[in-house]
BAMIMI-686053 format. One record per residue (C-alpha): residue number from 1; residue in one letter; x, y, z. Coordinates in steps of 0.25 Angstrom, whole numbers, plus 5000, padded with zeros to 4 digits. Example, Ala and Ser with C-alpha at 12.3 -4.5 7.8 and 13.67 -1.06 7.14 Angstrom:
2
REC / nuba / nugu / xx / yy / zz
REC / 1 / A / 5049 / 4982 / 5031
REC / 2 / S / 5055 / 4996 / 5029
END
This chain:
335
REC / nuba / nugu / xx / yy / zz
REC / 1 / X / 4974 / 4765 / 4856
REC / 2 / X / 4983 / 4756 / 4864
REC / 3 / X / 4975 / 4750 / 4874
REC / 4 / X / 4982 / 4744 / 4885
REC / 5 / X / 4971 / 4742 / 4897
REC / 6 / X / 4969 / 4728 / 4893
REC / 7 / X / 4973 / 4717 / 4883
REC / 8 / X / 4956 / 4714 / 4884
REC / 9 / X / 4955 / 4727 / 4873
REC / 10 / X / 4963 / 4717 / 4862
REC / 11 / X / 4955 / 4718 / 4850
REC / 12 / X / 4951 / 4705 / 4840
REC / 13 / X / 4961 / 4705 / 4828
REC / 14 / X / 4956 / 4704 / 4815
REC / 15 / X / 4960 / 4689 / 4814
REC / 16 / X / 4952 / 4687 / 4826
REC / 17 / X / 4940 / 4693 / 4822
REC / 18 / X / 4940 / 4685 / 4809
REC / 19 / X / 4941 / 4672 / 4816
REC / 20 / X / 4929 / 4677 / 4825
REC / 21 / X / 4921 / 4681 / 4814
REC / 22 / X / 4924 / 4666 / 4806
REC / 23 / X / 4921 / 4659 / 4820
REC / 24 / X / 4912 / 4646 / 4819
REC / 25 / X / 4900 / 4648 / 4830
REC / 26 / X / 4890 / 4640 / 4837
REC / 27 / X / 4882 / 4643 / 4851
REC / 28 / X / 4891 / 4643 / 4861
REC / 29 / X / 4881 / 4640 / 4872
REC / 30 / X / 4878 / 4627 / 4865
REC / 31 / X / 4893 / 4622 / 4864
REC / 32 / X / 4893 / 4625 / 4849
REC / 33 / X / 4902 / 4636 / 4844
REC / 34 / X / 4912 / 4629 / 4840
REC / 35 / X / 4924 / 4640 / 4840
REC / 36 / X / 4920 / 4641 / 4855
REC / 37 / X / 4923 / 4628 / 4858
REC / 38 / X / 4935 / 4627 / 4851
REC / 39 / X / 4941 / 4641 / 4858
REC / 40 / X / 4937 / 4633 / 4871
REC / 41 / X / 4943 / 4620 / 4868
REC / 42 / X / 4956 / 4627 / 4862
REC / 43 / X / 4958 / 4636 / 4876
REC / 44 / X / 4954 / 4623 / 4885
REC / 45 / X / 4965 / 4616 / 4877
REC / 46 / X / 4976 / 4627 / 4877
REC / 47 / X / 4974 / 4628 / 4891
REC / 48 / X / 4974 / 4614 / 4895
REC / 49 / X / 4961 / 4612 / 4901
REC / 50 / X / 4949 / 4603 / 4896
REC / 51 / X / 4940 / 4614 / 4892
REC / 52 / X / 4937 / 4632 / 4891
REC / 53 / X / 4925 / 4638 / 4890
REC / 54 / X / 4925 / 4652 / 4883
REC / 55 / X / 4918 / 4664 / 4890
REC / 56 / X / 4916 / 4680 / 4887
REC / 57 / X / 4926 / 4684 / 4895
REC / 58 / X / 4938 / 4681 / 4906
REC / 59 / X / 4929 / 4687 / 4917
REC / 60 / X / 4917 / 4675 / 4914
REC / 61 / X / 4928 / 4665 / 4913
REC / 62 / X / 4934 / 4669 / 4928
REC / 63 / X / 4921 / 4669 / 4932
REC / 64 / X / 4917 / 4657 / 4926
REC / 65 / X / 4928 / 4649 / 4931
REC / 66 / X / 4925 / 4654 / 4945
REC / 67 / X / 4913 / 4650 / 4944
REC / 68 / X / 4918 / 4636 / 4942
REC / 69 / X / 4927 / 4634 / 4952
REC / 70 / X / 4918 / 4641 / 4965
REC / 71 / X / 4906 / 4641 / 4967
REC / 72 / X / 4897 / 4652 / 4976
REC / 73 / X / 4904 / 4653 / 4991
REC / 74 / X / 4917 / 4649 / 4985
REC / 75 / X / 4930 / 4656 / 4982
REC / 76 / X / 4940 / 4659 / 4973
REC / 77 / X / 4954 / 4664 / 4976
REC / 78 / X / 4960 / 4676 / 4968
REC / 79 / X / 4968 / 4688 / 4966
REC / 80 / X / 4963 / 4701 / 4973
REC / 81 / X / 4968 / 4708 / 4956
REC / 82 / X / 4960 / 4694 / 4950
REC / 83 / X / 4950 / 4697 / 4937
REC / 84 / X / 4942 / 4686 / 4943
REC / 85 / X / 4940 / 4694 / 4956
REC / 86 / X / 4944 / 4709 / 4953
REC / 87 / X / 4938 / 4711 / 4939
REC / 88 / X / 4928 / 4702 / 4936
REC / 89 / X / 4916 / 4707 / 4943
REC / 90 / X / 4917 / 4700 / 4954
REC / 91 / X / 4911 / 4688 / 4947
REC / 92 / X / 4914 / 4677 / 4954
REC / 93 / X / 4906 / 4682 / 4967
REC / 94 / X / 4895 / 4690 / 4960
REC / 95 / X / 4890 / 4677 / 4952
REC / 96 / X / 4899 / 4665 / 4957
REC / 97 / X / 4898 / 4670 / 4973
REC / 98 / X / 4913 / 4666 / 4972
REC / 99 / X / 4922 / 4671 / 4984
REC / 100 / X / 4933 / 4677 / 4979
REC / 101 / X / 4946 / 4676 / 4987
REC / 102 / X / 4956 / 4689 / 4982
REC / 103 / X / 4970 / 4687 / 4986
REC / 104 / X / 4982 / 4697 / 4980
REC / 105 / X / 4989 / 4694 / 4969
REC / 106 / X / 5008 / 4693 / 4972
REC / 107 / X / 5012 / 4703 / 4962
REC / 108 / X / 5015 / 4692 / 4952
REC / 109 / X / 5001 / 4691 / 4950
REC / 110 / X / 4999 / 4678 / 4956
REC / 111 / X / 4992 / 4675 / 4971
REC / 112 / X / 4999 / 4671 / 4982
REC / 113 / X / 4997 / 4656 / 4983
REC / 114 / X / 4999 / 4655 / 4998
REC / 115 / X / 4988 / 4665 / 5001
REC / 116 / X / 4979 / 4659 / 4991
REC / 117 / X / 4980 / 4647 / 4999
REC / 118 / X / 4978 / 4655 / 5014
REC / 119 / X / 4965 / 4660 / 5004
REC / 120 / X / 4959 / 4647 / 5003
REC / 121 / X / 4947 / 4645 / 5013
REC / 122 / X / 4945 / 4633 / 5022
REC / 123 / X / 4935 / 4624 / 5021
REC / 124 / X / 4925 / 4633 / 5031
REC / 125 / X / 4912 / 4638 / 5029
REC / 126 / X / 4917 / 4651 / 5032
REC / 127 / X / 4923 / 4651 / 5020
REC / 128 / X / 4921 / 4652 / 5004
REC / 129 / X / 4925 / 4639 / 4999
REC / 130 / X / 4940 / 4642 / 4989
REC / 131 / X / 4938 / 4636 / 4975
REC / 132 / X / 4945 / 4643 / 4967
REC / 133 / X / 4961 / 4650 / 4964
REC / 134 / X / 4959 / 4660 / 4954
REC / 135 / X / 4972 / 4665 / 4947
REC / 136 / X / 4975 / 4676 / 4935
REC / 137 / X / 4986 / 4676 / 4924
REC / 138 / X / 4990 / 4685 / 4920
REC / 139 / X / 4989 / 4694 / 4934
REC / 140 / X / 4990 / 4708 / 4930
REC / 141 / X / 5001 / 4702 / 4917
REC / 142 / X / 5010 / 4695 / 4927
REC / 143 / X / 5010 / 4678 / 4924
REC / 144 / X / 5007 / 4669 / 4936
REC / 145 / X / 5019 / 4660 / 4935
REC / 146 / X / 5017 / 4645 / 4932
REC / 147 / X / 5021 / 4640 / 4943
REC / 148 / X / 5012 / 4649 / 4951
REC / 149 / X / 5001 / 4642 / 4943
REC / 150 / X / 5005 / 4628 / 4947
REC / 151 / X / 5005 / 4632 / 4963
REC / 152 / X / 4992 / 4639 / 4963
REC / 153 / X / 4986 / 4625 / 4955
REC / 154 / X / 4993 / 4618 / 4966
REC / 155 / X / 4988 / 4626 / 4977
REC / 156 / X / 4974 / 4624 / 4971
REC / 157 / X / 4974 / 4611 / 4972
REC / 158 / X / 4980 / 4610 / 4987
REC / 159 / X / 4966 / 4617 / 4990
REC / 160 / X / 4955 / 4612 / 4979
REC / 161 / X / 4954 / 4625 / 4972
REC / 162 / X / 4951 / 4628 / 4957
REC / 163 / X / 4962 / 4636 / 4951
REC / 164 / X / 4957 / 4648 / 4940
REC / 165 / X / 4967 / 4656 / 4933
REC / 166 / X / 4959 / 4669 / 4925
REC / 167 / X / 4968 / 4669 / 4914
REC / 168 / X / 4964 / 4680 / 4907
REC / 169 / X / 4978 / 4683 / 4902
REC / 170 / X / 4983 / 4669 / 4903
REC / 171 / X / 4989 / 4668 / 4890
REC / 172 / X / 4998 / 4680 / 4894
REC / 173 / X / 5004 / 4673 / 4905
REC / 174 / X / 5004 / 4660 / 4897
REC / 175 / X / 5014 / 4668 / 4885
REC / 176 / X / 5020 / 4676 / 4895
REC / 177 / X / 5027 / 4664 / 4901
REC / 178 / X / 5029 / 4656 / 4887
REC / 179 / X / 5018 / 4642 / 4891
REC / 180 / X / 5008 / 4638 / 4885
REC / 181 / X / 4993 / 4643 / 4893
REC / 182 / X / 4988 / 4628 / 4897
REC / 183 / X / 5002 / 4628 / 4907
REC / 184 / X / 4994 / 4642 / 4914
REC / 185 / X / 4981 / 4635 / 4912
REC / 186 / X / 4986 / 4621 / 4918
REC / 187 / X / 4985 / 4624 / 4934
REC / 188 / X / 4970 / 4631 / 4933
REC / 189 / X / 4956 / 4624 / 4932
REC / 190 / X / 4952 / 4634 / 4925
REC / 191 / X / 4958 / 4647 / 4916
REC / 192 / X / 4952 / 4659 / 4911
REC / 193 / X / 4957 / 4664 / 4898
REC / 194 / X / 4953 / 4677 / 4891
REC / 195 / X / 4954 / 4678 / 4875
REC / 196 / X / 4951 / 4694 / 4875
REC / 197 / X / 4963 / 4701 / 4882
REC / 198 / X / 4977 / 4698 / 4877
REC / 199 / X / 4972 / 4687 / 4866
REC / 200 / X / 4962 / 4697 / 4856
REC / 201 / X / 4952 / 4690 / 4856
REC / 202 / X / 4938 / 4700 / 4860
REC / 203 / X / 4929 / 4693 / 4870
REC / 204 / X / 4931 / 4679 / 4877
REC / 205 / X / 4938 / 4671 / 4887
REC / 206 / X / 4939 / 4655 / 4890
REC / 207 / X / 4939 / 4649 / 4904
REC / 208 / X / 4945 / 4635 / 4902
REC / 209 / X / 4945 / 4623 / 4913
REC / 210 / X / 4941 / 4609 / 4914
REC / 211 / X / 4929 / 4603 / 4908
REC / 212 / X / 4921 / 4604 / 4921
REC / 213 / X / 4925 / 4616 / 4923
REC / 214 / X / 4923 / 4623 / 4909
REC / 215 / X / 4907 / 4613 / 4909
REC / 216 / X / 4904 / 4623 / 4921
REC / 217 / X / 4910 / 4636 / 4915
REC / 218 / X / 4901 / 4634 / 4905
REC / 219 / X / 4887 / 4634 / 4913
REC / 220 / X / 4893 / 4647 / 4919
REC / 221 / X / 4897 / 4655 / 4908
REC / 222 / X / 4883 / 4651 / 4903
REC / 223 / X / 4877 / 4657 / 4916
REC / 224 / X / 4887 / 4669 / 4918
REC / 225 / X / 4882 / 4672 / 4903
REC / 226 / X / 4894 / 4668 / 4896
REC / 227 / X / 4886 / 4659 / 4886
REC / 228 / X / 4891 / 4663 / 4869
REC / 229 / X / 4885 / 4659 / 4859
REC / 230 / X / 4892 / 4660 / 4847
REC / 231 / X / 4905 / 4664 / 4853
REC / 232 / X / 4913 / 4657 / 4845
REC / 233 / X / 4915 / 4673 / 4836
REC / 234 / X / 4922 / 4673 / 4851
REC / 235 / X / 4930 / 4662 / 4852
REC / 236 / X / 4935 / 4665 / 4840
REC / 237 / X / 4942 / 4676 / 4843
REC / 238 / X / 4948 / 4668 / 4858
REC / 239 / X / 4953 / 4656 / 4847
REC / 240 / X / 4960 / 4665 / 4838
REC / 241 / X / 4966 / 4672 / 4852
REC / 242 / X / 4971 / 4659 / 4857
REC / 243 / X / 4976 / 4654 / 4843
REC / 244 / X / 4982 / 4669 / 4839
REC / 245 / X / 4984 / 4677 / 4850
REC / 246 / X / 4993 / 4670 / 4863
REC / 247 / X / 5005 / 4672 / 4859
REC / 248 / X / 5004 / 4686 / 4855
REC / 249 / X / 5003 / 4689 / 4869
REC / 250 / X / 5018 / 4690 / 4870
REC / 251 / X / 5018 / 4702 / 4862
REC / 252 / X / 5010 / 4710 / 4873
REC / 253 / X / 5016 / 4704 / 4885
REC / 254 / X / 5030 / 4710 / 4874
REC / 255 / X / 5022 / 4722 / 4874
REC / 256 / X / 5017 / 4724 / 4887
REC / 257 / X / 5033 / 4721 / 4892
REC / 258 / X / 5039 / 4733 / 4882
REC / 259 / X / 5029 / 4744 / 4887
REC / 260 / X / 5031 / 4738 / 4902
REC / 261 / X / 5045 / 4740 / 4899
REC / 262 / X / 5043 / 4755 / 4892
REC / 263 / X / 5035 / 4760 / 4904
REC / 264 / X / 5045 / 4754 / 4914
REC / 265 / X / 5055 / 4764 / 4908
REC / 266 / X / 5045 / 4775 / 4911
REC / 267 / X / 5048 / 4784 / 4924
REC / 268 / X / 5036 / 4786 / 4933
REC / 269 / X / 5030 / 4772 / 4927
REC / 270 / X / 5031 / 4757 / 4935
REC / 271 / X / 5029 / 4747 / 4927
REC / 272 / X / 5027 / 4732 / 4929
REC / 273 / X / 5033 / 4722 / 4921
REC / 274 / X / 5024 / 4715 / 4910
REC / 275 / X / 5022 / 4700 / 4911
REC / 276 / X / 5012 / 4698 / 4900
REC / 277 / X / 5004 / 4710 / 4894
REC / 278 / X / 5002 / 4719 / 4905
REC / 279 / X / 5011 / 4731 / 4910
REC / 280 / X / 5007 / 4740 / 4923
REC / 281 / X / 5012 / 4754 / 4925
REC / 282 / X / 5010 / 4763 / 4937
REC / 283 / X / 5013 / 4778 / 4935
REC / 284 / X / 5015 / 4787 / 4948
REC / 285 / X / 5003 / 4796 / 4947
REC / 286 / X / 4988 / 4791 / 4950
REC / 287 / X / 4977 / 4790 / 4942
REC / 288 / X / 4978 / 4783 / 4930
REC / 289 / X / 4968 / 4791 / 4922
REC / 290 / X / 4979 / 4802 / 4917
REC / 291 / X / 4988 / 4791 / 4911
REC / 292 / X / 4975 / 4784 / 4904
REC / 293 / X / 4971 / 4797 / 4897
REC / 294 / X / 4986 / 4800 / 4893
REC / 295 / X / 4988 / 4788 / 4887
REC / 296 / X / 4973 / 4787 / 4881
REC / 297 / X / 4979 / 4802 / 4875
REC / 298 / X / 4989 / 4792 / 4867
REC / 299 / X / 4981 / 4783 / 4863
REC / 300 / X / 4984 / 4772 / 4875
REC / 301 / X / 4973 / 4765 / 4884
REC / 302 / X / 4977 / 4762 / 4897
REC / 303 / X / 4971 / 4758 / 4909
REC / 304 / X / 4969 / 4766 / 4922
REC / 305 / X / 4977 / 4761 / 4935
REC / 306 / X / 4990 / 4764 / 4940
REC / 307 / X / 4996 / 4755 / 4937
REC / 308 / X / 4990 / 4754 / 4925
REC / 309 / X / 4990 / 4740 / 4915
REC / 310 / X / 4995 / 4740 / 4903
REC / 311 / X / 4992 / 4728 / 4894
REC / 312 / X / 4996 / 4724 / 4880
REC / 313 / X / 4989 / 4717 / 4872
REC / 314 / X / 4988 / 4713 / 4856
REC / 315 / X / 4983 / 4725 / 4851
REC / 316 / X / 4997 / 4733 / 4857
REC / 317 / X / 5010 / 4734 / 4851
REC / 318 / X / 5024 / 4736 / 4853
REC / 319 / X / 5024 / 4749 / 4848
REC / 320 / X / 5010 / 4753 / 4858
REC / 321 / X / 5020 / 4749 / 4871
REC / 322 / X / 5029 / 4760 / 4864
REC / 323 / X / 5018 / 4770 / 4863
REC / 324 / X / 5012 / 4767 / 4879
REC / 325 / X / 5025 / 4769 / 4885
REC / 326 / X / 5029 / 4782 / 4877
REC / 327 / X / 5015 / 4786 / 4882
REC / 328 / X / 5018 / 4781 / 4898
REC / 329 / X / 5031 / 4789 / 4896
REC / 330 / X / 5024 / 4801 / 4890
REC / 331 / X / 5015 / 4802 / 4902
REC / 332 / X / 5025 / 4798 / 4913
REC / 333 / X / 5033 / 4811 / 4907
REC / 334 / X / 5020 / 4820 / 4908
REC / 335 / X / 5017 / 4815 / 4922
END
């Protein structure tokens, strides 16, 4: 099958899985699995901050670091589309009782900075106390620019709020405009990264920040039910994706821009441009299910929406992008 609802169904390679299976373990818990540690320390260094803390998944992280910044009553500002407000089960106010304050994203993705600050609540009792700016990048594929970064870091600190980036797919958006990921990480307190979607590795993703911040991350992750013990077989896999994988991402984003530009020849079709790894195409007839179960008929998993989202990931190729649009085309001529 080629599978292109999500760079999350990337599957270990078999380097991966050897390294996992030679890892070094100790109980996590206790502080003693030393391949743990050293996938913590080697992310808190890449990323310029004092320290990371390594968690099952992007959604604890989010929430984790929400949890740091606000406490119950207060509030965090953040895209209406946000994961850490849209798709992450309302976390934040089920067990933090964190306020969230949605605003909608500009079509590049990023939040209008004027508005964020009109969002900003005044010292009232009326009023949930703002803690927090919550940012994503990659949005939907598209790259908040640097500069865009420095001005919300400047805007933060105007009105004493904590700065958050999800960056699930921050590495995307760190090759896709040629830096080094610490010059992403340098505005935020604190940055999620996930390790399972465009990197290959199975299960895991890191939350990295300042000591104090990572000392109290800690306590919740062990409350939320984060707590591993021998995870290292884990972190394994997250060290080899950062040692192995990053710059590999410039093939999907290559791949996700030839099948954009493949279904863009297509009549019928709108297709955005790709920035990273994603691709979006809306067809003129409504629902979705009838494209799904044409393309599952050759062999191509697709998800539902119109548009739909395309993402290319490391167990694609060239000669798939070939095969999606010669299917596209096929379907557009039935229709």
């Amino acid at each position: 099958m080629i599978d292109l609802r999500s760079d999350t169904v990337t599957q270990p390679t078999k380097e991966m899985r050897a390294v996992m299976a030679a890892a070094t373990v100790g109980d996590d818990v206790y502080g003693e699995d030393p391949t743990v540690n050293r996938l913590e320390q080697m992310a808190a260094e890449r990323l310029g901050k004092q320290a990371a803390l390594f968690a099952p998944s992007g959604t604890q992280t989010n929430l984790l670091a929400l949890l740091c910044h606000c406490g119950r009553g207060e509030e965090y500002i953040v895209g209406q589309q946000a994961h850490t407000y849209r798709y992450e089960g309302g976390g934040a106010a089920v067990l933090g009782s964190i306020q969230p304050q949605p605003l909608e994203f500009s079509a590049d993705g990023s939040l209008d900075l004027t508005q964020v600050a009109q969002a900003i609540k005044p010292d009232d009792i009326h009023y949930a106390r703002t803690r927090l700016l919550c940012l994503e990048n990659t949005v939907s594929g598209k790259i908040l620019p640097l500069a865009y970064l420095s001005q919300a870091r400047a805007l933060c600190d105007r009105h004493g709020l904590a700065l958050h980036l999800d960056g699930a797919r921050a590495f995307n958006a760190a090759v896709g405009l040629g830096v080094d990921i610490s010059v992403i990480a340098a505005p935020f307190d604190s940055i999620s990264i996930c390790l399972s979607k465009g990197l290959g590795a199975p299960v895991g993703s890191l939350l990295v920040g300042s000591d104090d911040l990572i000392r109290a991350a800690r306590r919740w992750r062990k409350m939320l039910g984060g707590g591993m013990r021998q995870a290292g077989i884990l972190a394994a896999a997250g060290l080899y994706a950062l040692e192995n994988h990053v710059d590999q991402l410039a093939i999907d984003h290559d791949n996700a821009t030839k099948l954009a530009a493949g279904l863009a020849d297509i009549d019928g079709l709108e297709v955005s441009p790709a920035q990273t790894n994603m691709v979006f195409v809306t067809t003129p007839e409504q629902p979705s299910k009838p494209l799904q179960d044409f393309m599952m008929q050759r062999g191509i998993t697709i998800s539902s929406g119109n548009p739909c989202r395309l993402v290319t990931h490391r167990d694609v190729t060239s000669d798939d992008m070939d095969k999606v649009t010669d299917a596209f085309r096929a379907y557009c001529q039935k229709a």
